[in-house]
C-alpha positions in Angstrom: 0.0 0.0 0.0 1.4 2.9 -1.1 2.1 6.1 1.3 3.5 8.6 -1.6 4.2 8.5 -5.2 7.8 7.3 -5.0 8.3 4.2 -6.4 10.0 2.6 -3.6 7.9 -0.9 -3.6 7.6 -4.0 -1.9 5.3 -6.8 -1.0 5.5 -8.8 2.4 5.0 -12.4 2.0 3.9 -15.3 4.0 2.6 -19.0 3.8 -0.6 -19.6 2.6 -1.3 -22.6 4.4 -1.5 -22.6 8.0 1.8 -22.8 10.2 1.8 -25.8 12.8 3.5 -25.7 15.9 3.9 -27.7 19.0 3.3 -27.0 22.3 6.4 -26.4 24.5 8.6 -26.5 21.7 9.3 -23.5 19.2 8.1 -22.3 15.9 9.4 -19.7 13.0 6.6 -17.6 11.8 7.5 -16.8 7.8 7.3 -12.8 6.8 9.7 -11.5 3.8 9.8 -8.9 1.8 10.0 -9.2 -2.2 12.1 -8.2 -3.2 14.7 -9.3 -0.9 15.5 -5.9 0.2 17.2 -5.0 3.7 14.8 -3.9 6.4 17.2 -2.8 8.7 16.2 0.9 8.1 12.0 -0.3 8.2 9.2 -0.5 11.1 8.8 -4.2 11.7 5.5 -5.1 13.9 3.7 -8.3 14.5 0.7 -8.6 16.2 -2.3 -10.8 16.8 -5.7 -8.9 14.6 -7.6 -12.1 16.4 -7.3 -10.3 19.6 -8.9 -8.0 21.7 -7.2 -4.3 20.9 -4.5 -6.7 18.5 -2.3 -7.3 20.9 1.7 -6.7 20.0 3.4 -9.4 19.7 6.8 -8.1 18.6 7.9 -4.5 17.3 11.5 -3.4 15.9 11.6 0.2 15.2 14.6 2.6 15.0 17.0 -0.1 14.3 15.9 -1.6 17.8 13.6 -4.1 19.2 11.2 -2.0 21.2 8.5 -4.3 23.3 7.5 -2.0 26.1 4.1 -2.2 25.0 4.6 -6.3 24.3 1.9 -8.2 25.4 2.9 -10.0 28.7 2.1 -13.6 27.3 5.1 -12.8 24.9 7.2 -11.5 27.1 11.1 -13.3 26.8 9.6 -15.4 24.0 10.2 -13.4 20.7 13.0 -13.0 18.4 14.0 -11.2 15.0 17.5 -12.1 13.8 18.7 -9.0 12.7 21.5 -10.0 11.0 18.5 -11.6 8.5 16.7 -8.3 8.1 19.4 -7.4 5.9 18.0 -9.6 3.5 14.4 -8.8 3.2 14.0 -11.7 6.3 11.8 -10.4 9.1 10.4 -14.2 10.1 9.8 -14.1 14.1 10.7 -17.1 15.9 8.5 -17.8 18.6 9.8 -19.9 21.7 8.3 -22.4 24.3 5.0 -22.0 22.4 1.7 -22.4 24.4 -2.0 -23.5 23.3 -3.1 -20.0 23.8 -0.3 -18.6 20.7 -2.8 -20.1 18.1 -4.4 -17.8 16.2 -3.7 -15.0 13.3 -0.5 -13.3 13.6 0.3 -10.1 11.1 3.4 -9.0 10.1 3.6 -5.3 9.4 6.5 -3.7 7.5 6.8 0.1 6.6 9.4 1.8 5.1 9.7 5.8 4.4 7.4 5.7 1.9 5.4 2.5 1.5 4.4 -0.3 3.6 2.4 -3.9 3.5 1.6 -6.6 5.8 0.5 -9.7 5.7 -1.6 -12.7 7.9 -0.2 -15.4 9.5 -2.5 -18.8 10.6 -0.6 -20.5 13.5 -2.3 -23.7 14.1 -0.5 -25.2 17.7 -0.9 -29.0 18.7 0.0 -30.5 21.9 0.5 -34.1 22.6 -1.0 -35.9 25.8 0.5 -38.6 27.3 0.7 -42.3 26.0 -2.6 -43.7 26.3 -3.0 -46.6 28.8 -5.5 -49.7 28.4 -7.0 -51.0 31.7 -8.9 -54.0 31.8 -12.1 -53.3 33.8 -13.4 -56.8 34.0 -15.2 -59.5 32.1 -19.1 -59.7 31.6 -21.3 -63.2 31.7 -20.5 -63.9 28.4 -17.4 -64.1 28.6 -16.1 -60.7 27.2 -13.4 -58.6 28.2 -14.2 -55.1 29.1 -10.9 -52.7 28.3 -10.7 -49.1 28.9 -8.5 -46.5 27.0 -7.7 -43.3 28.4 -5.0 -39.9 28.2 -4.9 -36.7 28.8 -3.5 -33.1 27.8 -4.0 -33.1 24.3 -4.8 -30.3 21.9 -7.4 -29.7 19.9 -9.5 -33.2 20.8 -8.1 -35.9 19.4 -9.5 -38.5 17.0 -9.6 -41.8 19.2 -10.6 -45.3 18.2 -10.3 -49.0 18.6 -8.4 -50.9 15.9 -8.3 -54.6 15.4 -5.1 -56.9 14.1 -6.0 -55.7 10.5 -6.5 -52.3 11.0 -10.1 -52.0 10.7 -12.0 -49.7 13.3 -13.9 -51.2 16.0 -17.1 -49.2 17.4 -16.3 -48.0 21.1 -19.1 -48.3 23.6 -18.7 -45.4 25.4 -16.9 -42.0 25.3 -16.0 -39.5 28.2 -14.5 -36.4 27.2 -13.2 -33.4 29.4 -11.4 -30.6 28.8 -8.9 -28.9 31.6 -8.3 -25.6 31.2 -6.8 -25.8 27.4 -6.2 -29.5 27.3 -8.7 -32.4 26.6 -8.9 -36.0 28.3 -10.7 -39.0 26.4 -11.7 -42.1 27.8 -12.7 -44.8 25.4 -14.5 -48.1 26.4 -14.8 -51.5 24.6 -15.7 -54.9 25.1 -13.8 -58.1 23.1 -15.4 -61.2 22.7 -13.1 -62.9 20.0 -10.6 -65.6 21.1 -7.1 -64.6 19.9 -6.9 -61.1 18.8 -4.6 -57.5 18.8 -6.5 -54.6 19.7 -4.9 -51.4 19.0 -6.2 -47.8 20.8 -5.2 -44.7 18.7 -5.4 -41.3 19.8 -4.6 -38.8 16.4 -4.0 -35.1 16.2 -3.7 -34.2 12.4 0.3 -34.3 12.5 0.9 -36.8 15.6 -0.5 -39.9 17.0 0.3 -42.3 19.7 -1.0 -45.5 20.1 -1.4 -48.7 22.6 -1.4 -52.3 21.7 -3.0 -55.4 24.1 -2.9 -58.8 22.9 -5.4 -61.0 24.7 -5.6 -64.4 24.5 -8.7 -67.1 25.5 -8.5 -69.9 28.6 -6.1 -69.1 31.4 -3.3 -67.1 29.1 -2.7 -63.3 29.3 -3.1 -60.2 27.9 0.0 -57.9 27.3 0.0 -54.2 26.4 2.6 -52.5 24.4 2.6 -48.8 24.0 2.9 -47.7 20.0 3.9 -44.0 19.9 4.2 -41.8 16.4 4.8 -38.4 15.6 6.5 -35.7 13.7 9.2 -35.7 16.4 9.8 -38.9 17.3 8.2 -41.9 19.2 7.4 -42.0 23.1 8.1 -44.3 25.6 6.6 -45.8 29.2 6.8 -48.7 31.2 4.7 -50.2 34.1 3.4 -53.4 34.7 -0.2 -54.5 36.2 -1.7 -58.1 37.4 -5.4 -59.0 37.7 -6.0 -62.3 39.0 -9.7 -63.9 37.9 -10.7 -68.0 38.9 -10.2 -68.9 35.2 -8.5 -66.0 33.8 -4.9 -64.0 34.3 -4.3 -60.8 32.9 -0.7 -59.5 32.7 -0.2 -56.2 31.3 3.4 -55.2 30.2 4.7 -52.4 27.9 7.4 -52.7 25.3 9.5 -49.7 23.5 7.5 -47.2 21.4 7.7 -48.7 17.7 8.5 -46.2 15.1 
């Protein structure tokens, strides 16, 4: 947008597609100008337009990072790399990110004479912890009642029941809470089939962890295994847990995450 008629011009440029982050790790927000021209002598400003009175986020001004006015969630946790300004690169890197940084994020560069911005979706996922299966008993018929359940995910995650081939298997009952910014699911199913692996999945749209228990018919066992995948790498637990029945005994044991 143009502030005179001199032909200094630019564009600030972004991604399109939203930017995904992780909670409690850190994330580089994208804002360039084109063409690459230094910025050193420009206003840089990011803010959140999502926000009640568009709260500042960062500002460099004056060939100095000014965040008097920063907004106190930010505080400590914002960085241009000024040595990158020279080159048209005013990307903000945003540390120790929380559930509360997603939203719309504008970047806002102005020179002497002309200036353009441009939006920023920051889409933030945080990762519970492995889900654990409980066995919760057996009914008259013979089938085993397991239980899936974690907590401190965000947004809600997808969670369902897999058999040995992958197919999905209906859960009976759902519980869902959320605690302050995170969500806790517990899943429920009963398994009336003699020899089988039943996997329990919990999904964001770029992690997933998952928990395996093998049961077994007669007086045999069941054994857990804990499956974890994401974008950074696999989790892992351990713990062990023994349920003695008159005809049946359940041993639960957990193996390293499989990648």
């Amino acid at each position: 947008m143009n502030l005179s008629t001199r032909t200094e011009q630019f564009e600030v440029v972004g991604p399109a597609d939203p930017v995904y982050a992780v909670a409690g790790e850190d994330v580089i927000l994208p804002c360039s100008l084109k063409p690459n021209i230094s910025v050193v002598d420009m206003r840089v400003e990011w803010f959140r337009p999502d926000l009640k009175d568009s709260q500042l986020v960062h500002l460099y001004r004056d060939h100095e990072d000014r965040n008097t006015d920063q907004s106190l969630s930010y505080r400590s946790r914002t960085k241009l790399n000024h040595q990158e300004l020279q080159k048209g690169n005013a990307s903000l890197k945003l540390s120790s990110v929380q559930v509360s940084d997603e939203g719309l994020y504008r970047c806002f560069i102005q020179s002497k004479s002309w200036y353009d911005d441009v939006t920023i979706n920051v889409s933030v996922e945080a990762v519970g912890r492995p889900p654990v299966i409980t066995v919760d008993g057996f009914d008259h018929s013979g089938g085993l009642h397991l239980q899936c359940e974690s907590e401190g995910w965000y947004p809600e995650p997808d969670v369902e029941w897999l058999d040995s081939e992958g197919v999905s298997l209906s859960s009976e009952t759902t519980e869902t809470h959320r605690n302050g910014d995170r969500f806790s699911v517990k899943h429920t199913m009963t398994v009336y089939e003699g020899d089988s692996k039943i996997h329990c999945r919990f999904k964001l749209k770029h992690h997933m962890l998952e928990t395996l228990i093998i049961t077994t018919t007669g007086p045999s066992s069941a054994a857990v295994a804990d499956e974890s995948d994401d974008d950074a790498g696999g989790t892992e637990s351990a713990g062990d847990v023994e349920e003695d029945k008159e005809r049946e005994r359940v041993e639960v044991s957990v193996e390293p995450a499989l990648q």
